[in-house]
FIKOLPA-69756 format. One record per residue: residue in one letter; x, y, z of N, C-alpha, C, O in turn; residue number from 0. Coordinates in steps of 0.2 Angstrom, whole numbers, plus 5000, padded with zeros to 4 digits. Layout:
pt residu A nu X nv Y nw Z cau X cav Y caw Z cu X cv Y cw Z ou X ov Y ow Z num NUM
...
END
This chain:
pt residu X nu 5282 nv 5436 nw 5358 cau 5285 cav 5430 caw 5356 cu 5281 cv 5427 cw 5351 ou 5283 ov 5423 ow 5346 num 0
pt residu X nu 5273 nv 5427 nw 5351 cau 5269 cav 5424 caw 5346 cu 5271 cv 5428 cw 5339 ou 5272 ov 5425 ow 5333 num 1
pt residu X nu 5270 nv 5435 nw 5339 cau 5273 cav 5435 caw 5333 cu 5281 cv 5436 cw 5330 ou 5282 ov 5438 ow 5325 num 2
pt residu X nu 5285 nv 5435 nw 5334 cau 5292 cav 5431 caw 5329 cu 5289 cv 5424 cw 5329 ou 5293 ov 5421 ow 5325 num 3
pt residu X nu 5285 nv 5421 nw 5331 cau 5286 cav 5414 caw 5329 cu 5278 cv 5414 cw 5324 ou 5277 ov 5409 ow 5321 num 4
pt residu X nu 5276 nv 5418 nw 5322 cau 5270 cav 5419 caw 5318 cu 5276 cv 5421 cw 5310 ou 5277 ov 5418 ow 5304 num 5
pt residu X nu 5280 nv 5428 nw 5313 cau 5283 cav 5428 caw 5307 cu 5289 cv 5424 cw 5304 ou 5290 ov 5425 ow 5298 num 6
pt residu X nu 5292 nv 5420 nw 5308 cau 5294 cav 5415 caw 5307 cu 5293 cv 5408 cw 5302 ou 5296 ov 5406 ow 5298 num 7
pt residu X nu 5286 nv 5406 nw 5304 cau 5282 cav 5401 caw 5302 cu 5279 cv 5406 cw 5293 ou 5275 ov 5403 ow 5290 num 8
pt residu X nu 5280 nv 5411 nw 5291 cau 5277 cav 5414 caw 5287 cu 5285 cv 5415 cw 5283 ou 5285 ov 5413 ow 5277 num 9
pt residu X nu 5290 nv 5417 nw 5285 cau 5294 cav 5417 caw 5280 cu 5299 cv 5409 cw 5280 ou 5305 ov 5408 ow 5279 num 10
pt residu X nu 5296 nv 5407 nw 5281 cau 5298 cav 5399 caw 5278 cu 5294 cv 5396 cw 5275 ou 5296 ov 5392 ow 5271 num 11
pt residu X nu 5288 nv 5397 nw 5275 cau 5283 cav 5397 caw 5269 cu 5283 cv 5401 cw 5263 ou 5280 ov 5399 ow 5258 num 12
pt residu X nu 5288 nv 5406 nw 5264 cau 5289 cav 5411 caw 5256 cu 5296 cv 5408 cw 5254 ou 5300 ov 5411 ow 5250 num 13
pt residu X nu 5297 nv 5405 nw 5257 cau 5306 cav 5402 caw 5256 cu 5303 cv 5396 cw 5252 ou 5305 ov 5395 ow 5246 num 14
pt residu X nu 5301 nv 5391 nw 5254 cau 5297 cav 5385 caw 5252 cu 5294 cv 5385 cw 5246 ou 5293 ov 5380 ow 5243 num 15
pt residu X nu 5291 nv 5392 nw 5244 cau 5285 cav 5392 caw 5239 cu 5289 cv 5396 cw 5235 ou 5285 ov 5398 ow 5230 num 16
pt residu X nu 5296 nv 5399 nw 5235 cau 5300 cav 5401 caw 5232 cu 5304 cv 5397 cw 5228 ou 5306 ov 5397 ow 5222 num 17
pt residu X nu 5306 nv 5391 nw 5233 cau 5311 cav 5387 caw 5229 cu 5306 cv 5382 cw 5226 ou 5309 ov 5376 ow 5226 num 18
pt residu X nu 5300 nv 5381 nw 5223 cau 5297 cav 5376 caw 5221 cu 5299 cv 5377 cw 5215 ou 5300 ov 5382 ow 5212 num 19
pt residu X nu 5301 nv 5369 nw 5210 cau 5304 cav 5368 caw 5205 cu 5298 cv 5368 cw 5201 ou 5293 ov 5365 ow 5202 num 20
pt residu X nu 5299 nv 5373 nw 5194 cau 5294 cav 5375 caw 5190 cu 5297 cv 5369 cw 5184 ou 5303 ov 5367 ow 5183 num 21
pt residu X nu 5292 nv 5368 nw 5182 cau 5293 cav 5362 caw 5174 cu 5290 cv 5365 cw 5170 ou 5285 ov 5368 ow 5171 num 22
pt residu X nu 5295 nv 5366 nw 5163 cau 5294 cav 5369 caw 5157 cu 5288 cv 5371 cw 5155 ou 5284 ov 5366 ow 5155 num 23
pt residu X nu 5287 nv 5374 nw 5153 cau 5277 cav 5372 caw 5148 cu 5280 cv 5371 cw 5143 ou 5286 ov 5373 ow 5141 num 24
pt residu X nu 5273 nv 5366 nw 5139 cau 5276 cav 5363 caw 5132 cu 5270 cv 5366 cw 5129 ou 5265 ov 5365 ow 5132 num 25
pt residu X nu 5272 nv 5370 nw 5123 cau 5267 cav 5372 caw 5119 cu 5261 cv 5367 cw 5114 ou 5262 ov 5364 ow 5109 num 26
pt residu X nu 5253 nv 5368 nw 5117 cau 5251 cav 5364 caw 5113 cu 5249 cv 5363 cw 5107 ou 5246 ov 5358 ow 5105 num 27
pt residu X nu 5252 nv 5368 nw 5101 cau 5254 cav 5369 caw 5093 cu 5259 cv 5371 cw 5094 ou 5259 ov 5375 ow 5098 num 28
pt residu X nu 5265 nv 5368 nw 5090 cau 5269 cav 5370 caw 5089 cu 5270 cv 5375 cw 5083 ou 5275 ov 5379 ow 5083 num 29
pt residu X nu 5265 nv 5375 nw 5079 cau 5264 cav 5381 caw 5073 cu 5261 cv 5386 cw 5074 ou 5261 ov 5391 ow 5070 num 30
pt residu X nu 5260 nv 5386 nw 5079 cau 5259 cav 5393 caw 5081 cu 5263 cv 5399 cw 5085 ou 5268 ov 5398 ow 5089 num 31
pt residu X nu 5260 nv 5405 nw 5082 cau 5266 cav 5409 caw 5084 cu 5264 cv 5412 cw 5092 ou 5268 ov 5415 ow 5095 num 32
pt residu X nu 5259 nv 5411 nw 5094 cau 5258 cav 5416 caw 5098 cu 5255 cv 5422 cw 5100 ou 5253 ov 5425 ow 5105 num 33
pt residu X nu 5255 nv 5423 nw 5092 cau 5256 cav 5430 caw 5091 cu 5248 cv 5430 cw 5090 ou 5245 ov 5426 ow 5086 num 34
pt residu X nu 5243 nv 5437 nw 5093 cau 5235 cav 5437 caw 5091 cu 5236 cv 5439 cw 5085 ou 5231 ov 5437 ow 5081 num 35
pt residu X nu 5239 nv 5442 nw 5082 cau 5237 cav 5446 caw 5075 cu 5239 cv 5441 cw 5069 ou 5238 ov 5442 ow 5063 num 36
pt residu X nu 5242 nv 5435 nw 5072 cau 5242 cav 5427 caw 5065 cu 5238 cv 5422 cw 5068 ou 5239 ov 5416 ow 5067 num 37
pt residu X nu 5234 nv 5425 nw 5074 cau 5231 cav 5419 caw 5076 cu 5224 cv 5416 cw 5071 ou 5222 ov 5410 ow 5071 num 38
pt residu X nu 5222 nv 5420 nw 5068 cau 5217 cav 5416 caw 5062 cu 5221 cv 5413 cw 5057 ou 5218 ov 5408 ow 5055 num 39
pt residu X nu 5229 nv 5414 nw 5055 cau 5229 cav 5409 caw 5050 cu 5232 cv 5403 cw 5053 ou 5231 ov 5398 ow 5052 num 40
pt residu X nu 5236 nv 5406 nw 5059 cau 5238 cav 5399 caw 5063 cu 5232 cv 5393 cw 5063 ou 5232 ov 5387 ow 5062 num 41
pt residu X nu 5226 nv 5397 nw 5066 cau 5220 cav 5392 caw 5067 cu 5219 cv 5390 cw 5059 ou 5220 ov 5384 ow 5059 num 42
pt residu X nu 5218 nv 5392 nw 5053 cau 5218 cav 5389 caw 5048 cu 5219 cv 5384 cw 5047 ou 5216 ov 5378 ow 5046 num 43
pt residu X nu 5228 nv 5386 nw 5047 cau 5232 cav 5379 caw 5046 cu 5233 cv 5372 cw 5049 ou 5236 ov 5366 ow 5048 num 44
pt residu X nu 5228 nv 5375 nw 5056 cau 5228 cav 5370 caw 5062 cu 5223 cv 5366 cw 5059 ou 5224 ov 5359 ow 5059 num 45
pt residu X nu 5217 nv 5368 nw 5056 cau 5212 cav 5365 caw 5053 cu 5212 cv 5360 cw 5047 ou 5210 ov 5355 ow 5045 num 46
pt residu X nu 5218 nv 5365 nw 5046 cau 5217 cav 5358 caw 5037 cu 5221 cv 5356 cw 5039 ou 5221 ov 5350 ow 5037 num 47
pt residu X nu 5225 nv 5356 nw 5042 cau 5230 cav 5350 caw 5043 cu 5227 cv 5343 cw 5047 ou 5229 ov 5338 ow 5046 num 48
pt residu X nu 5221 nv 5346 nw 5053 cau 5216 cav 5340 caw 5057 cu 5214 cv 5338 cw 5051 ou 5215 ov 5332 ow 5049 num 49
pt residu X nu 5210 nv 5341 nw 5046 cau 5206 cav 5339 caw 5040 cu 5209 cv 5333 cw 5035 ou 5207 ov 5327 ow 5033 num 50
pt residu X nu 5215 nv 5335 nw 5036 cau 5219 cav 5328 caw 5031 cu 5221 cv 5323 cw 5036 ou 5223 ov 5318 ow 5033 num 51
pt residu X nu 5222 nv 5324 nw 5043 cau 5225 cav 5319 caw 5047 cu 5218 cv 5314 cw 5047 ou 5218 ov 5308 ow 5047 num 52
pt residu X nu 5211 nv 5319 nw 5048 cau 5202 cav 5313 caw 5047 cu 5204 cv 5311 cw 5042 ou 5206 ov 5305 ow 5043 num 53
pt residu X nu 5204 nv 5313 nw 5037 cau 5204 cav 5311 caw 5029 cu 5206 cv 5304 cw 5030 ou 5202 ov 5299 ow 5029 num 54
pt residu X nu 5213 nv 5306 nw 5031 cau 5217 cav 5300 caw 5029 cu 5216 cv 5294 cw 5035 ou 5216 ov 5288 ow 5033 num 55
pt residu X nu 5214 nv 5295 nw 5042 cau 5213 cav 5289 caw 5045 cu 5203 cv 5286 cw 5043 ou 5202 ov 5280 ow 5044 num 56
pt residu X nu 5200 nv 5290 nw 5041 cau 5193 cav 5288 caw 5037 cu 5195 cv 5283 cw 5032 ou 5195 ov 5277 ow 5034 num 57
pt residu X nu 5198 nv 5286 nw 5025 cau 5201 cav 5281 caw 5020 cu 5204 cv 5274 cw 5023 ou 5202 ov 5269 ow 5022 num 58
pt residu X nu 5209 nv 5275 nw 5026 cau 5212 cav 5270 caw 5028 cu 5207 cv 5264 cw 5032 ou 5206 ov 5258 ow 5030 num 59
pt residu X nu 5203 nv 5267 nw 5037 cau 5198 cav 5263 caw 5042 cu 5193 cv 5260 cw 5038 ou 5190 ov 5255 ow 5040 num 60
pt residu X nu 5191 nv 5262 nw 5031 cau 5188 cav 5259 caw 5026 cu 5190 cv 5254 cw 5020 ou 5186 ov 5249 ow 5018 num 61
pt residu X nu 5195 nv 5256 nw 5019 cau 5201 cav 5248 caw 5014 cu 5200 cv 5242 cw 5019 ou 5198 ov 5237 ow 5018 num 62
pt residu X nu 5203 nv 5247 nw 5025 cau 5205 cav 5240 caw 5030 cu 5202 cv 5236 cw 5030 ou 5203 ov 5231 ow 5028 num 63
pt residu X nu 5195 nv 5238 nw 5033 cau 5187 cav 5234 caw 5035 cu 5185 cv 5230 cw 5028 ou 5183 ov 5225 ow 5028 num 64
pt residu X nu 5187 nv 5234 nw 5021 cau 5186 cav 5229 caw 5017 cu 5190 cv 5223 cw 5016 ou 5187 ov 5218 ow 5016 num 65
pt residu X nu 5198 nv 5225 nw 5017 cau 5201 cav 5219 caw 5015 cu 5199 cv 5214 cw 5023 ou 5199 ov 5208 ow 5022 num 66
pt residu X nu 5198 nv 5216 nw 5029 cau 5195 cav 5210 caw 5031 cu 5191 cv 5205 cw 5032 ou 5190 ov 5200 ow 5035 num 67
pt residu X nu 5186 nv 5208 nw 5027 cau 5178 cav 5206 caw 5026 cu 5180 cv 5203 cw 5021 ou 5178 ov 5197 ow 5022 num 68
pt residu X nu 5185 nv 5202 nw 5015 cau 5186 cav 5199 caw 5009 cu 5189 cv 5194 cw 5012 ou 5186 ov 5189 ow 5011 num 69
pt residu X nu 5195 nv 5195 nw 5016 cau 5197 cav 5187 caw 5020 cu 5193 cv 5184 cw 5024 ou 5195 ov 5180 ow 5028 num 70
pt residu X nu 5189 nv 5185 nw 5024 cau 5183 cav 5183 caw 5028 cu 5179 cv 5178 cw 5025 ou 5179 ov 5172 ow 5026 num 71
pt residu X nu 5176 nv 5183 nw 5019 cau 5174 cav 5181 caw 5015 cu 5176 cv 5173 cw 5009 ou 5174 ov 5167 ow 5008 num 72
pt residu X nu 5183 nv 5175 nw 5007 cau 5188 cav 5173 caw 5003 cu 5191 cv 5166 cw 5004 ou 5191 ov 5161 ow 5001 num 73
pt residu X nu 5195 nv 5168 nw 5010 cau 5199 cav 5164 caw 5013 cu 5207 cv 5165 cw 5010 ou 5211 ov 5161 ow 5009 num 74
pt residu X nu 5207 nv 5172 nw 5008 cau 5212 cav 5175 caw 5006 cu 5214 cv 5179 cw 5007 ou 5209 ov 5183 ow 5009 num 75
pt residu X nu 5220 nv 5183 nw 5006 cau 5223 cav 5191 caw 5006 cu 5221 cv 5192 cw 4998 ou 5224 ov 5187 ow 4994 num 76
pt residu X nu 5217 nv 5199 nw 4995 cau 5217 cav 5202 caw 4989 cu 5223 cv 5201 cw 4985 ou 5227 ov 5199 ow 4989 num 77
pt residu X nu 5225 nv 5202 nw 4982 cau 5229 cav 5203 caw 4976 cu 5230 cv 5209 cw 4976 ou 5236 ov 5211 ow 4977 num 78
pt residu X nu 5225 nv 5212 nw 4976 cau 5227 cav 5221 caw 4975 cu 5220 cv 5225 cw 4977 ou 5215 ov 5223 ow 4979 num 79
pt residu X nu 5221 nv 5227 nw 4978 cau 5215 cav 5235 caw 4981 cu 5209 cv 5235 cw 4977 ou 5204 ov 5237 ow 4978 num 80
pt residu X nu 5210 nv 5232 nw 4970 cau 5205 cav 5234 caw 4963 cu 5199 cv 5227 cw 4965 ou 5193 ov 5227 ow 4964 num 81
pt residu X nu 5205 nv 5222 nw 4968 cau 5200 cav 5217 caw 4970 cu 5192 cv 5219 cw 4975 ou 5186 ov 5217 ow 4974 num 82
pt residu X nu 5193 nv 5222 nw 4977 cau 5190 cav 5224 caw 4981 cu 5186 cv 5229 cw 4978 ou 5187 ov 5234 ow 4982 num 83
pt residu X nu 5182 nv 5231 nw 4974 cau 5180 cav 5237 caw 4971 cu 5173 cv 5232 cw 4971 ou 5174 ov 5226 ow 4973 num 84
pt residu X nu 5168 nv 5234 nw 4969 cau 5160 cav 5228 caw 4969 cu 5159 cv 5226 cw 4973 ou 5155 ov 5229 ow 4975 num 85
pt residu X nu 5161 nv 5222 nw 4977 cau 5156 cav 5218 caw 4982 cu 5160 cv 5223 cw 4990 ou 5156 ov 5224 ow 4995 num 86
pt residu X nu 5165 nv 5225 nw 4990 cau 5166 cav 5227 caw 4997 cu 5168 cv 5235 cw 4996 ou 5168 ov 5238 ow 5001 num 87
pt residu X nu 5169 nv 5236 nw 4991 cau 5170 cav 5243 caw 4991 cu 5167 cv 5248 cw 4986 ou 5169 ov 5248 ow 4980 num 88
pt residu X nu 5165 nv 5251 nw 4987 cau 5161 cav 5255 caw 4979 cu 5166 cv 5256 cw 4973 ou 5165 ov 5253 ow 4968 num 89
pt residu X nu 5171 nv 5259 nw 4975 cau 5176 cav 5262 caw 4973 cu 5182 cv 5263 cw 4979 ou 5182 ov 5264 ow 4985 num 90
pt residu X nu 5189 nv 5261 nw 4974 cau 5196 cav 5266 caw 4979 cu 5194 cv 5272 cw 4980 ou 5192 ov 5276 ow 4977 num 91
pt residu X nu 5197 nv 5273 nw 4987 cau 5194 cav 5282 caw 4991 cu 5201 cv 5286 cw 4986 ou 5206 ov 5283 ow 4984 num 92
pt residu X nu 5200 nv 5291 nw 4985 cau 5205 cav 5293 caw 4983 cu 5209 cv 5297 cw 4990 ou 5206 ov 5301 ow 4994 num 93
pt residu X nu 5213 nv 5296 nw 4990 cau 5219 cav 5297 caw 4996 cu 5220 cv 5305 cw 4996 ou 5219 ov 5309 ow 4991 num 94
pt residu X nu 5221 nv 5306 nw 5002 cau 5222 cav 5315 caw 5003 cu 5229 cv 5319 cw 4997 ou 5234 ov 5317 ow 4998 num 95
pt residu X nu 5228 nv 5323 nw 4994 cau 5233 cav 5328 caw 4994 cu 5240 cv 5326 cw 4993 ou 5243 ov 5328 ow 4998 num 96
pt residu X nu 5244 nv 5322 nw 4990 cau 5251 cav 5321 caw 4989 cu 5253 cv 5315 cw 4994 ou 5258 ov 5314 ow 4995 num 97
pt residu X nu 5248 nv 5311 nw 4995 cau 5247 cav 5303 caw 4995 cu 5246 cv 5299 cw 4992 ou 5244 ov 5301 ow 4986 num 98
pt residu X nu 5246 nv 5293 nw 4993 cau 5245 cav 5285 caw 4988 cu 5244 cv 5281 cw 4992 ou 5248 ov 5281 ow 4997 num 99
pt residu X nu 5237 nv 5277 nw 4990 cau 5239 cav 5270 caw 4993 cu 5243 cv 5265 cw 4990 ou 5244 ov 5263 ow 4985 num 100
pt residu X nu 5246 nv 5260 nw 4998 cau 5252 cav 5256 caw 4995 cu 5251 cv 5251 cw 4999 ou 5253 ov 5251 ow 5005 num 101
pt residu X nu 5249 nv 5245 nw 4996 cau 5246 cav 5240 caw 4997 cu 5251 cv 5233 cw 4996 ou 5254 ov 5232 ow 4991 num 102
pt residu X nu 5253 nv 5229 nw 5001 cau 5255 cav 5224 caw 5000 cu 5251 cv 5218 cw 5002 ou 5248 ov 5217 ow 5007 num 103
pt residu X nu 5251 nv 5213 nw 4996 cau 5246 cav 5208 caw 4996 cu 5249 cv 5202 cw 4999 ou 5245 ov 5197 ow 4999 num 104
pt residu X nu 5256 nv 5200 nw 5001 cau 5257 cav 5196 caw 5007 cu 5255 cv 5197 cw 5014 ou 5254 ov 5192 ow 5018 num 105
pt residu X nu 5255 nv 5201 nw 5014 cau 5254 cav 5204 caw 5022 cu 5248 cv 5207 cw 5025 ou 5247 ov 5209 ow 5031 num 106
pt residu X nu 5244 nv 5209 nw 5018 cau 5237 cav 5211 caw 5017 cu 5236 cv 5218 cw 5022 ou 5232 ov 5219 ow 5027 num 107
pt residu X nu 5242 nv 5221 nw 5020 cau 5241 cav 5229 caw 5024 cu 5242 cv 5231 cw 5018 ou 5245 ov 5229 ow 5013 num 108
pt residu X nu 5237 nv 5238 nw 5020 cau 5236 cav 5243 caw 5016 cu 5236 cv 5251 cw 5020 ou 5233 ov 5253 ow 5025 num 109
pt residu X nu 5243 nv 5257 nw 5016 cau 5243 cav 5262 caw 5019 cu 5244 cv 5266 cw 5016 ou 5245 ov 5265 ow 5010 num 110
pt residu X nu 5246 nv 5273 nw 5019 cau 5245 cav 5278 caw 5013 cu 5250 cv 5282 cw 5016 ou 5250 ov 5285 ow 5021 num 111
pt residu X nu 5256 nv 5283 nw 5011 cau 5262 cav 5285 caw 5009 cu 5262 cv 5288 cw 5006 ou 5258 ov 5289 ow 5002 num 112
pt residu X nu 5269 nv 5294 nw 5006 cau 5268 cav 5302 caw 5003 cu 5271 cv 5298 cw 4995 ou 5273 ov 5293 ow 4995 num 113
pt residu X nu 5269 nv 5303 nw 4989 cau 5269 cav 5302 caw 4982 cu 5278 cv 5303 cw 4982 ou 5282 ov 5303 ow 4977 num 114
END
């Protein structure tokens, strides 16, 4: 008796763990194939692609901090980004690779848009 109700209790636990609902896996690159033998240029492209995503949030976290030290400073939004060149910024950052900065002086944002 103990073991039908042993094997009992064991094949409703294989029924249970059978029916458990599996959630998709989401891949964490999408650029990538998968595959070992493209896995260095995958890793490559992974790279420079983080490289210009730093870049561009660097540049950006640097205008910005200028143009609020200028209204700070001022009691104004800049007119333009050049404003800012001498006292808050050495120089404009030059922007990653098939980017621009685009600067609106009502609103005193500054961001960086494809060419």
């Amino acid at each position: 008796m103990k073991r039908i109700l042993t094997s009992l209790i064991l094949v409703a636990g294989l029924i249970f763990t059978a029916c458990e609902k599996k959630t998709p896996r989401v891949k964490d690159a999408p650029s990538s194939s998968g595959n070992p033998l493209t896995a260095p240029v995958d890793y490559l492209g992974a790279v420079a692609k983080a490289k210009k995503t730093a870049d561009k949030s660097i540049d950006m976290t640097g205008v910005n901090q200028a143009i609020k030290l200028f209204q700070a400073q001022e009691g104004r939004n800049p007119k333009s980004l050049n404003e800012l060149v001498g006292d808050y910024l050495p120089q404009i950052p030059n922007p990653p690779t098939g980017m621009k900065f685009e600067y609106n002086p009502a609103t005193a944002e500054a961001k960086l848009v494809p060419k």
